[in-house]
C-alpha positions in Angstrom: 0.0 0.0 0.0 2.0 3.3 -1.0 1.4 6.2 1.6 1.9 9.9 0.3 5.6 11.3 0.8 6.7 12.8 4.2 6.5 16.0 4.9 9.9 16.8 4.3 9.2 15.8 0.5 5.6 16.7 -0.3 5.8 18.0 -3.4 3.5 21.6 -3.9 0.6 20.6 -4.9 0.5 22.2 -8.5 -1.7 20.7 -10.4 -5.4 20.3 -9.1 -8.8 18.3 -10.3 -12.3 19.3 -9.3 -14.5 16.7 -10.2 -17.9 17.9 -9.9 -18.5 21.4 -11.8 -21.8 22.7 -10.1 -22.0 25.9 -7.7 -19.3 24.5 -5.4 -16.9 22.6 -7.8 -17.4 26.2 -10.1 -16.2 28.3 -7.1 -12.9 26.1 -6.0 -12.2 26.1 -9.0 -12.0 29.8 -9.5 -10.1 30.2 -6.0 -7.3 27.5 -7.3 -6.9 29.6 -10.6 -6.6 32.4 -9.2 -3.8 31.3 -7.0 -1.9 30.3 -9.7 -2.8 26.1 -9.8 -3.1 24.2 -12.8 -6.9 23.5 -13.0 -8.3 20.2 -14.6 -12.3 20.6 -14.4 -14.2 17.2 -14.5 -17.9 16.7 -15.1 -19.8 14.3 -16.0 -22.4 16.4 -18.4 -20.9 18.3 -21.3 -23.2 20.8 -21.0 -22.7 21.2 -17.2 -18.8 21.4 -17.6 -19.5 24.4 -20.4 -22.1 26.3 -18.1 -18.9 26.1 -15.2 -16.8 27.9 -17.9 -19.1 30.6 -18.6 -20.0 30.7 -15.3 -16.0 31.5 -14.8 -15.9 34.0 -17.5 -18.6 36.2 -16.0 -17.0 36.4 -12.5 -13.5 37.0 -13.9 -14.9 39.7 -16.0 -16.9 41.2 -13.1 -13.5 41.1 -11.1 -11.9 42.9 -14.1 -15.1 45.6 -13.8 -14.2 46.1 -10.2 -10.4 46.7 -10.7 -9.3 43.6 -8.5 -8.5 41.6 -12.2 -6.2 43.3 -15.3 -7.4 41.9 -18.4 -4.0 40.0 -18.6 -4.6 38.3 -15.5 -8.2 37.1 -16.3 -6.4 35.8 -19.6 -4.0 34.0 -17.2 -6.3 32.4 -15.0 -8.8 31.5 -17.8 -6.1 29.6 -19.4 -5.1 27.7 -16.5 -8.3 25.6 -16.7 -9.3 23.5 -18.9 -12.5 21.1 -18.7 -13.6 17.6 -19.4 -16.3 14.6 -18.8 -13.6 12.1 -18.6 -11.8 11.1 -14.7 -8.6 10.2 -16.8 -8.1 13.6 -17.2 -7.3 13.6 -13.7 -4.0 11.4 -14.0 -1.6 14.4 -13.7 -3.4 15.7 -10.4 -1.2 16.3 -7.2 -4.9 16.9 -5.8 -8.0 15.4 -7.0 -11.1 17.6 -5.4 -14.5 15.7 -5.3 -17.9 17.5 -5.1 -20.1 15.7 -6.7 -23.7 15.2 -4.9 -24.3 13.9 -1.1 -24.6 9.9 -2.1 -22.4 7.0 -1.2 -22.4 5.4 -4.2 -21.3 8.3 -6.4 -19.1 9.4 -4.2 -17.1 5.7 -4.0 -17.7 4.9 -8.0 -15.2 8.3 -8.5 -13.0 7.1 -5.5 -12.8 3.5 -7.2 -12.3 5.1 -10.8 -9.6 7.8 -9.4 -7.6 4.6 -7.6 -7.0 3.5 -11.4 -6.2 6.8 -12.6 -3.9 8.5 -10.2 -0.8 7.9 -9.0 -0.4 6.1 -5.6 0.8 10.1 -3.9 -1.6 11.8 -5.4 -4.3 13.2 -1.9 -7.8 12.6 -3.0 -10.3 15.0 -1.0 -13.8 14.7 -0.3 -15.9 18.2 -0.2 -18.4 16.3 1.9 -20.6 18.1 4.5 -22.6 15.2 5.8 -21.3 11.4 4.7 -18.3 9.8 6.7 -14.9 10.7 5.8 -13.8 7.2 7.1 -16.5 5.5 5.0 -15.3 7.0 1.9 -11.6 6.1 2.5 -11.8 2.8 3.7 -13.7 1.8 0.4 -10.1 3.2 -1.6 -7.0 1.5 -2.5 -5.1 4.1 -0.6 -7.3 5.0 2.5 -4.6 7.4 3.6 -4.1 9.2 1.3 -8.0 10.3 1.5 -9.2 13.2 3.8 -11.8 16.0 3.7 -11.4 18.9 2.4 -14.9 21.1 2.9 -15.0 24.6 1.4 -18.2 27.1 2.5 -20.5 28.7 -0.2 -19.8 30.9 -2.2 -16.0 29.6 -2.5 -14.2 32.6 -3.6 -15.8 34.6 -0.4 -15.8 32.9 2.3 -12.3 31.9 4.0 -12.9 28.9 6.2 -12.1 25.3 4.6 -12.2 22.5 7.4 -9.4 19.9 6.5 -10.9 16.2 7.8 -9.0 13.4 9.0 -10.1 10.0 9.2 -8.3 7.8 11.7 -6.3 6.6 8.4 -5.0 9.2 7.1 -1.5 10.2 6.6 -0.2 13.4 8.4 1.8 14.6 5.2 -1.6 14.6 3.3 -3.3 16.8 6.0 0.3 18.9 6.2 -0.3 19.3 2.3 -3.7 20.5 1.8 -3.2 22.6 4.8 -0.7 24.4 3.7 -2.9 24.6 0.6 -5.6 26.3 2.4 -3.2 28.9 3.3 -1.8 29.5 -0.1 -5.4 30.2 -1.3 -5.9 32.8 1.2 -7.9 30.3 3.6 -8.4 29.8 7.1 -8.4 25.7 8.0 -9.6 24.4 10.7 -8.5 20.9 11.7 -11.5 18.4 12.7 -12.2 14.7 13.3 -14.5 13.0 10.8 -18.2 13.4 12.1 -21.0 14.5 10.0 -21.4 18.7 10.0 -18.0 18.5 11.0 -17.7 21.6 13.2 -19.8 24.8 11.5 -22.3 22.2 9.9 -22.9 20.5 12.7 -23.7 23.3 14.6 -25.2 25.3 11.8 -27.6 22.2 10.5 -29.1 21.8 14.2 -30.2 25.2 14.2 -31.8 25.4 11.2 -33.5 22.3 11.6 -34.9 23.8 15.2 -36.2 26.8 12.9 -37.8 24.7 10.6 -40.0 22.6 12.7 -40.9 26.3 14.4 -42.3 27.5 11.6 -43.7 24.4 10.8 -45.5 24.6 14.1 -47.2 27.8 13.0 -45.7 29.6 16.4 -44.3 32.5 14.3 -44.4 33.0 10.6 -41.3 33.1 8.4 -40.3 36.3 8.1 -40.3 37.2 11.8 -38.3 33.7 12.5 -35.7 35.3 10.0 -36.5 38.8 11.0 -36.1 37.6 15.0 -32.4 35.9 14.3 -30.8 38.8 12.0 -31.9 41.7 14.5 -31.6 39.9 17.5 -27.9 38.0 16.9 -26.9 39.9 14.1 -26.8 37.3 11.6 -26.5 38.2 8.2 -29.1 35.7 6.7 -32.7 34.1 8.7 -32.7 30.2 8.7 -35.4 30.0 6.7 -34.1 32.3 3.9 -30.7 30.3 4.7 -32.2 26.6 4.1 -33.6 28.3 0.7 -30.3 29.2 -0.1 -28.2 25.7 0.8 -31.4 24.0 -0.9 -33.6 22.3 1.5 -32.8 18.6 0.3 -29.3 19.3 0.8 -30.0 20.1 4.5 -32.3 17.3 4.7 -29.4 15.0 3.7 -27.0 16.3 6.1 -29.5 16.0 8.9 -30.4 12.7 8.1 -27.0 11.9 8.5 -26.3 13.2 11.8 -29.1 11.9 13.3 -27.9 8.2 12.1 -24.5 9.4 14.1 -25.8 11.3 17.3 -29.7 10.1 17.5 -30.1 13.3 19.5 -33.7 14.6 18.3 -32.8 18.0 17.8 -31.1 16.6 14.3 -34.1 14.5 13.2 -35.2 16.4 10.2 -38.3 18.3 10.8 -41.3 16.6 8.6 -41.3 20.1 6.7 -38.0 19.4 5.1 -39.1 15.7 3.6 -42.6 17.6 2.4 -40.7 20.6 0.6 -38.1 18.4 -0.8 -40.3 15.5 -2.4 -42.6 18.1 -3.8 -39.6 19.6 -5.6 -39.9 22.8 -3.7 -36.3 23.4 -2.3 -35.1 26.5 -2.2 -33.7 29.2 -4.6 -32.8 26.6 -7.0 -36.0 25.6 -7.9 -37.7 29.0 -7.4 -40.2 28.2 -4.2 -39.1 26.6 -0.9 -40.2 28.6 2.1 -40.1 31.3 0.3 -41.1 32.2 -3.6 -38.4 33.1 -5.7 -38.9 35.3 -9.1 -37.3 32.9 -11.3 -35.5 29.4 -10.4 -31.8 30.1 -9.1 -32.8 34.1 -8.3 -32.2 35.8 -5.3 -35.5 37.9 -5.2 -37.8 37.1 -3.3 -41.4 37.7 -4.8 -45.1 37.8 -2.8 -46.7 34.7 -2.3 -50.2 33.5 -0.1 -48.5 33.2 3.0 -46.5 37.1 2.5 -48.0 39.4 5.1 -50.4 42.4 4.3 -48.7 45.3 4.1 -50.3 48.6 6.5 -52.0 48.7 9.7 -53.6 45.8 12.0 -56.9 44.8 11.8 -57.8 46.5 15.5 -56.5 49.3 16.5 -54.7 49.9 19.9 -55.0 51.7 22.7 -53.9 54.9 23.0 -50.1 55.6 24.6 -49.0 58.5 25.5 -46.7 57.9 28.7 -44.9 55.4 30.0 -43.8 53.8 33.2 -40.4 51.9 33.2 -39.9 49.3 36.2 -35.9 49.0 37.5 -33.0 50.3 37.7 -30.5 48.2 36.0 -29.2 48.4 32.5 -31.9 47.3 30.6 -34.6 49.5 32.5 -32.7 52.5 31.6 -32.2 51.8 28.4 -35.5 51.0 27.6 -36.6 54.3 29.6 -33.9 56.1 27.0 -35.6 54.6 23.8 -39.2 55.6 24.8 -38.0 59.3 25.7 -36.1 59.5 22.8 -39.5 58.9 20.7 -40.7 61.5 22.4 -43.2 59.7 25.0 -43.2 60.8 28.8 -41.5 58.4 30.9 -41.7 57.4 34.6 -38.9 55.6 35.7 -39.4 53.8 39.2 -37.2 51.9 41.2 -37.4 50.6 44.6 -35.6 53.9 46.0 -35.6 57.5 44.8 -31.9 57.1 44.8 -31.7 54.1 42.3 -34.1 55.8 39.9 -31.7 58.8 40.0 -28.4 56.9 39.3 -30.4 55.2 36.5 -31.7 58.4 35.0 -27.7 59.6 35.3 -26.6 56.6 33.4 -29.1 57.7 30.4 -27.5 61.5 30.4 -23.9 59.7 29.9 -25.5 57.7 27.5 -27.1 60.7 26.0 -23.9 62.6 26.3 -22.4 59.8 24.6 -25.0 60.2 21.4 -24.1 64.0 21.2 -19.9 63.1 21.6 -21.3 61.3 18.3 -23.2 63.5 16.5 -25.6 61.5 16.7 -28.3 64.1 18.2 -27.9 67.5 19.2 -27.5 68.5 22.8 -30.7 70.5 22.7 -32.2 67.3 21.6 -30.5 65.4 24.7 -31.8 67.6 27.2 -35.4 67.7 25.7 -35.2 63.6 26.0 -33.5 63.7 29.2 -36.3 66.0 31.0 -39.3 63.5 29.6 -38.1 61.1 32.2 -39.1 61.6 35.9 -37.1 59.4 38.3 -39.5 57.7 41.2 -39.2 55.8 43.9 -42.4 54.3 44.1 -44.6 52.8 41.6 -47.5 54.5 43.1 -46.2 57.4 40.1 -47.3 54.4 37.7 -50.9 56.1 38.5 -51.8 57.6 35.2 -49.3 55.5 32.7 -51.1 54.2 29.4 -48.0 51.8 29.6 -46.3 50.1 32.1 -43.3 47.7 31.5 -41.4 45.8 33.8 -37.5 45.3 33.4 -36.5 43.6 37.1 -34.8 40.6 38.0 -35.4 37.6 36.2 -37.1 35.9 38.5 -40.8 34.9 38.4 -41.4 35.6 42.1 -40.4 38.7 42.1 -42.2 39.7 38.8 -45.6 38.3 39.6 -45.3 40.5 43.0 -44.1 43.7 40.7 -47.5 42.7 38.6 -49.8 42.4 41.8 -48.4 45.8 42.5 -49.7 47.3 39.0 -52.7 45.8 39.5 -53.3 48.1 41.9 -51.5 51.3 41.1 -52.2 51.6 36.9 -55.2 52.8 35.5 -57.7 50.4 34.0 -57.2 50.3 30.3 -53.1 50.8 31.1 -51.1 48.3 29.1 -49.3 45.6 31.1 -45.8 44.5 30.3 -43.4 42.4 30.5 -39.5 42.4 29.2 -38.8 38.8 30.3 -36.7 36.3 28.0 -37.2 33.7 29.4 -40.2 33.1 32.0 -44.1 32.8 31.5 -45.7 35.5 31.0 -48.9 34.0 31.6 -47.7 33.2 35.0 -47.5 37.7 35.9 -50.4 38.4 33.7 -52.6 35.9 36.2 -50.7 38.2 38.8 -53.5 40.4 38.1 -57.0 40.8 37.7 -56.8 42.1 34.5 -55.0 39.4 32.3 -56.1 40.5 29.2 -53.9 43.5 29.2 -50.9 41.9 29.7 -47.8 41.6 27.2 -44.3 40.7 26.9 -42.3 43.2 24.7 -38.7 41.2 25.0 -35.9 44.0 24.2 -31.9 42.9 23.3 -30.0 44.3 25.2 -28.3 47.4 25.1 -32.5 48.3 24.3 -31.0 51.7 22.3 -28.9 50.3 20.0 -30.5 46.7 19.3 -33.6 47.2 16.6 -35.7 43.9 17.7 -38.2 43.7 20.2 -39.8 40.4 20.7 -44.3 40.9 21.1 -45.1 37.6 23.2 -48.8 37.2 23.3 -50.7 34.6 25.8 -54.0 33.0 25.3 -55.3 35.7 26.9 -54.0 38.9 25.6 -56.7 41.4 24.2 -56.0 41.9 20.7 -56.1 45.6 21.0 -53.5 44.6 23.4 -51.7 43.2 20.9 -52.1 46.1 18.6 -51.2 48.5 21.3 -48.0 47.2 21.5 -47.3 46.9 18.0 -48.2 50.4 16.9 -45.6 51.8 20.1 -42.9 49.6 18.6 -43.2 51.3 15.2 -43.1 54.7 17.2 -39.8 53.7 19.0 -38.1 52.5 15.6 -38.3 48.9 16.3 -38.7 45.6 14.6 -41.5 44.1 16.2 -42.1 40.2 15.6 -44.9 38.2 17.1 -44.4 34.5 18.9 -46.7 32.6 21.6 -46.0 32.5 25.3 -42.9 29.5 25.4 -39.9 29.4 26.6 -37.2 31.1 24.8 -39.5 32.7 22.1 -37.8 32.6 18.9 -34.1 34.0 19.8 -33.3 32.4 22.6 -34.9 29.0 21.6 -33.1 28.6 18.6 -29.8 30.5 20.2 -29.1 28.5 23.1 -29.4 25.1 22.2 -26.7 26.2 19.3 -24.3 27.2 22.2 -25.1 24.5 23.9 -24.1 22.1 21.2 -21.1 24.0 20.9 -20.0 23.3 24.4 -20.4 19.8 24.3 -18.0 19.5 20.9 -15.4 20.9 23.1 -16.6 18.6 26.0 -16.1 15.7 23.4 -12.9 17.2 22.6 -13.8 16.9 19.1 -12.9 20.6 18.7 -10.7 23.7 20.0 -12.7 26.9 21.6 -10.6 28.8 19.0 -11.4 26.6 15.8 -15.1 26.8 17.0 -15.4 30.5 17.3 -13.4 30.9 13.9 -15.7 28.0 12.3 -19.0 30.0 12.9 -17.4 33.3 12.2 -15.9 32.5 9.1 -18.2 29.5 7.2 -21.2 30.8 9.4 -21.0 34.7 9.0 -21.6 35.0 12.8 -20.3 38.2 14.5 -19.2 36.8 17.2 -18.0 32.7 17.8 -20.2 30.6 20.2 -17.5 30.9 23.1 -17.4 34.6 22.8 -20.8 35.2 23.1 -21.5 32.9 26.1 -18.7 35.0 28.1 -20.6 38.1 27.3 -23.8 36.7 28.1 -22.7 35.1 31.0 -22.2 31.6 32.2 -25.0 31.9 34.9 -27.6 33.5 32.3 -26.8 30.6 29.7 -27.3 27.8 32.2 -30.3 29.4 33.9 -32.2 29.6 29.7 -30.8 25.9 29.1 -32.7 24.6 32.3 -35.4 26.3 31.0 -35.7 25.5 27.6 -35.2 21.8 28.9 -37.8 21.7 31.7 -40.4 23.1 28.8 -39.5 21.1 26.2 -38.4 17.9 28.1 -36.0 16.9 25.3 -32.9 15.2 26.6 -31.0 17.3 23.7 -31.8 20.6 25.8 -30.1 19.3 28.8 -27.8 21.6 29.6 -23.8 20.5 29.0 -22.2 19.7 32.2 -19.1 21.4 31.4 -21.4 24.8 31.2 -22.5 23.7 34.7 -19.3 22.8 36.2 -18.3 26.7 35.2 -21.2 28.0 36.3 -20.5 26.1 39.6 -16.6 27.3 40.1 -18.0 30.9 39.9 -16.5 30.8 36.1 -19.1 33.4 34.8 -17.3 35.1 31.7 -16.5 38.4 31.4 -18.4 39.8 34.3 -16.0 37.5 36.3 -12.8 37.5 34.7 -12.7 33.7 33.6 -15.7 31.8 31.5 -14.3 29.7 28.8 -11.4 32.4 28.4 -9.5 34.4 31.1 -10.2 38.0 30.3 -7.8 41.3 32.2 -9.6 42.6 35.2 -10.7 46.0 34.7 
């Protein structure tokens, strides 16, 4: 059995195959080009291989347009590829790249057919997202010289490539491609041979969670998508996401990592099998869970289930003041986005002197806006004088809305809600900011159910656009209305979901940071290559690890148990390793330590 050279001797790898010339196999093969390999492009349809090279002309020439191509270098990377239908075109390759579809059999008829063709040293990569690595090699003549080599769509943008060992391959093959990866500009990321691999198979569970909640009917497309842009900054929803991937690719890769993990949470939701048989999957056919102008278009066109357009049905209540609840962070700067849309604001804390130091934080953070120029001091000190500090909420008297933003703790809300009961005018507007609790439970707090709300602001409430409108089975609808019609006034994104735990955000967030845990748990991954995974093949702005420190250890564990006492799915339990933090007073940030050590201010 020959083995690739040692690393000492690896020859560069000069010459590279793609075999496979769709999106994928199109896009390496531009990124190759580019960096100055010899290209052989191998497909089995003529007419595919020739829509690959026009497809290559027409980004070359766009890159020409832009002024990051001369016309002498498009020339040169042009004719560095060349195309074919036939594998024995391949026999040159240092490098034979396979992305052909998500099947077994295809996948091991090349693998048998390139074991004939190539030379004994010559690496043969798999651009597999979801079928075993292992599988794949042990089927080959040469097992190790076979490893994964998984680029992220669209190849020439984004820079992570996860390089996949099996437990047969070769170090000098991974030291090779590596080094590759580098040469083209990339960022690899070393992982073990499971399927997802590191950002897939936190990506796939995620959008699989999304799927079977819109499937559920407990919040409608665009304000799943809407919910998970605003409120984590993503640059794409799930929903418009799946579209994009093609929704029987991300059934395949879910079926297979269910077969590997049997954790429910990567059972594909029913949706995805319904869409996919009925030929409805995605952009590439023109209708998934959206509709798409044309087959393969980006634009997204009105279908039945598209919302109407102007105001609700009922109209709301009327608003003109508001009382804000707390003295913490939040309640100020929620205090700070109502006075800033000009309504009058009570803000009451347990003592005068809290509700003072809170309404000074929003004149630094005011101050802060003007330093700027992002508002005029004039226009500071009009904001700053609609709020009246309290420290009672007997000044809650004669507020059209009042809006809780205390501890997270259920007790101590439903007491705060007996307490507006009493003190609020009939007709006021109830509401809650909790993320994570009931609101049923404080709206039965009171005698007046019906008028209570959760309006769930991201924190830090001036700067983050989303506010999530949590209705209960017994909310009014001009309730509902109410709260909707202030959110357009404050320049929010308002987006409707029932009374469960989590909502939308935090439902589909925290069980993807808690996956992300237990990879490191399983020591399947680094923190650092599971940050850079998600940032770089997932377009997150911040990695998993990052984002738990900032949100805090405590905060994390206290939504798992949560979402896993509601849901009672033993793929919500929370990771112990999160516990075992939360336990040693590891709490991120805040604390110093979480998963990282962070410089004491």
């Amino acid at each position: 059995m020959a083995t690739p050279q040692s690393d000492s001797s690896l020859s560069p790898l000069k010459t590279i195959a793609v075999v496979g010339l769709g999106t994928m196999g199109t896009g390496i093969t531009e990124v190759l080009a580019k960096a100055g390999r010899e290209v052989i492009g191998i497909d089995v349809s003529e007419a595919q291989a020739a829509r690959s090279v026009a497809a290559l002309e027409t980004s070359t020439a766009r890159a020409v347009a832009r002024g990051r191509l001369t016309e002498q270098e498009r020339a040169d990377v042009l004719g560095r590829i060349r195309t074919g239908t036939d594998l024995t075109a391949a026999a040159d390759a240092d490098l034979v790249i396979e992305v052909v579809p998500e099947s077994y059999d295809i996948k091991h008829q090349i693998f048998r057919e390139l074991d004939a063709v190539v030379r004994p040293g010559t690496i043969l990569a798999t651009g597999t997202n979801a079928l075993s690595v292992t599988r794949l090699a042990a089927d080959s003549a040469h097992p190790e010289r076979v490893l994964g080599l998984h680029f992220f769509n669209p190849a020439p943008a984004m820079k992570l490539v996860e390089v996949v060992s099996s437990v047969l391959t070769a170090p000098g093959a991974v030291t090779a491609v590596t080094d590759l990866a580098i040469e083209l500009g990339k960022e690899p990321v070393a992982v073990g041979d499971r399927p997802g691999f590191v950002a897939d198979g936190l990506l796939f569970g995620y959008l699989n969670q999304a799927a079977a909640m819109y499937e559920a009917k407990y919040a409608s497309r665009e304000d799943i998508d809407a919910a998970m842009r605003l409120g984590c900054g993503l640059p794409m929803g799930p929903l418009a996401l799946l579209d994009l991937i093609g929704i029987d690719t991300a059934r395949t890769v879910l079926e297979a990592m269910y077969a590997e993990s049997r954790d429910r949470l990567h059972a594909p939701a029913p949706i995805l099998k319904q869409l996919s048989e009925a030929g409805l999957t995605g952009r590439k056919s023109g209708r998934g869970f959206y509709t798409y102008e044309a087959p393969g278009s980006a634009t997204v066109v009105r279908d039945a289930l598209t919302p109407l357009d102007g105001a609700a049905p009922t109209p709301g209540r009327t608003v003109r003041s508001v009382g804000v609840a707390g003295s913490g962070t939040m309640a100020s700067g929620i205090a700070e986005v109502f006075a800033k849309a000009g309504y009058e604001v009570v803000l009451a804390a347990r003592s005068e002197e809290k509700a003072q130091a809170a309404k000074a934080r929003i004149g630094k953070s005011l101050d802060r806006s003007v330093g700027k120029g992002r508002m005029t001091a004039e226009a500071a000190a009009q904001t700053l004088d609609l709020i009246t500090p309290a420290g009672s909420y007997d000044a809650f008297a004669d507020v059209d809305l009042a809006v809780e933003a205390v501890a997270e703790d259920l007790e101590v809300k439903r007491q705060l809600f007996a307490t507006f009961d009493k003190v609020c005018k009939p007709g006021a507007v109830l509401a809650t900011t909790t993320s994570s609790l009931p609101v049923v439970a404080c709206a039965r707090a009171t005698s007046r159910p019906q008028d209570v709300i959760g309006m769930h602001f991201f924190n830090p409430a001036p700067a983050m656009k989303l506010v999530e409108v949590v209705r209960t089975v017994l909310t009014a609808e001009d309730v509902h209305a109410t709260v909707r019609e202030v959110c357009a006034k404050i320049r929010k994104h308002a987006v409707d979901c029932g009374d469960r735990a989590g909502f939308i955000v935090n439902a589909l967030l925290f069980p993807y940071l808690n996956n992300a845990i237990k990879m490191v748990e399983e020591h399947y991954a680094s923190l650092d290559d599971i940050d850079a995974a998600m940032k770089l093949g997932g377009g997150y702005p911040m990695g998993p690890f990052e984002l738990l420190d900032v949100v805090g250890l405590d905060v994390s564990l206290a939504i798992e148990k949560v979402l896993h006492r509601e849901f009672r799915d033993p793929g919500l339990a929370p990771a112990p390793l999160l516990e075992h933090l939360v336990a040693a007073g590891c709490l991120g940030r805040k604390t110093g330590r979480g998963f990282r050590e962070y410089a004491r201010r």
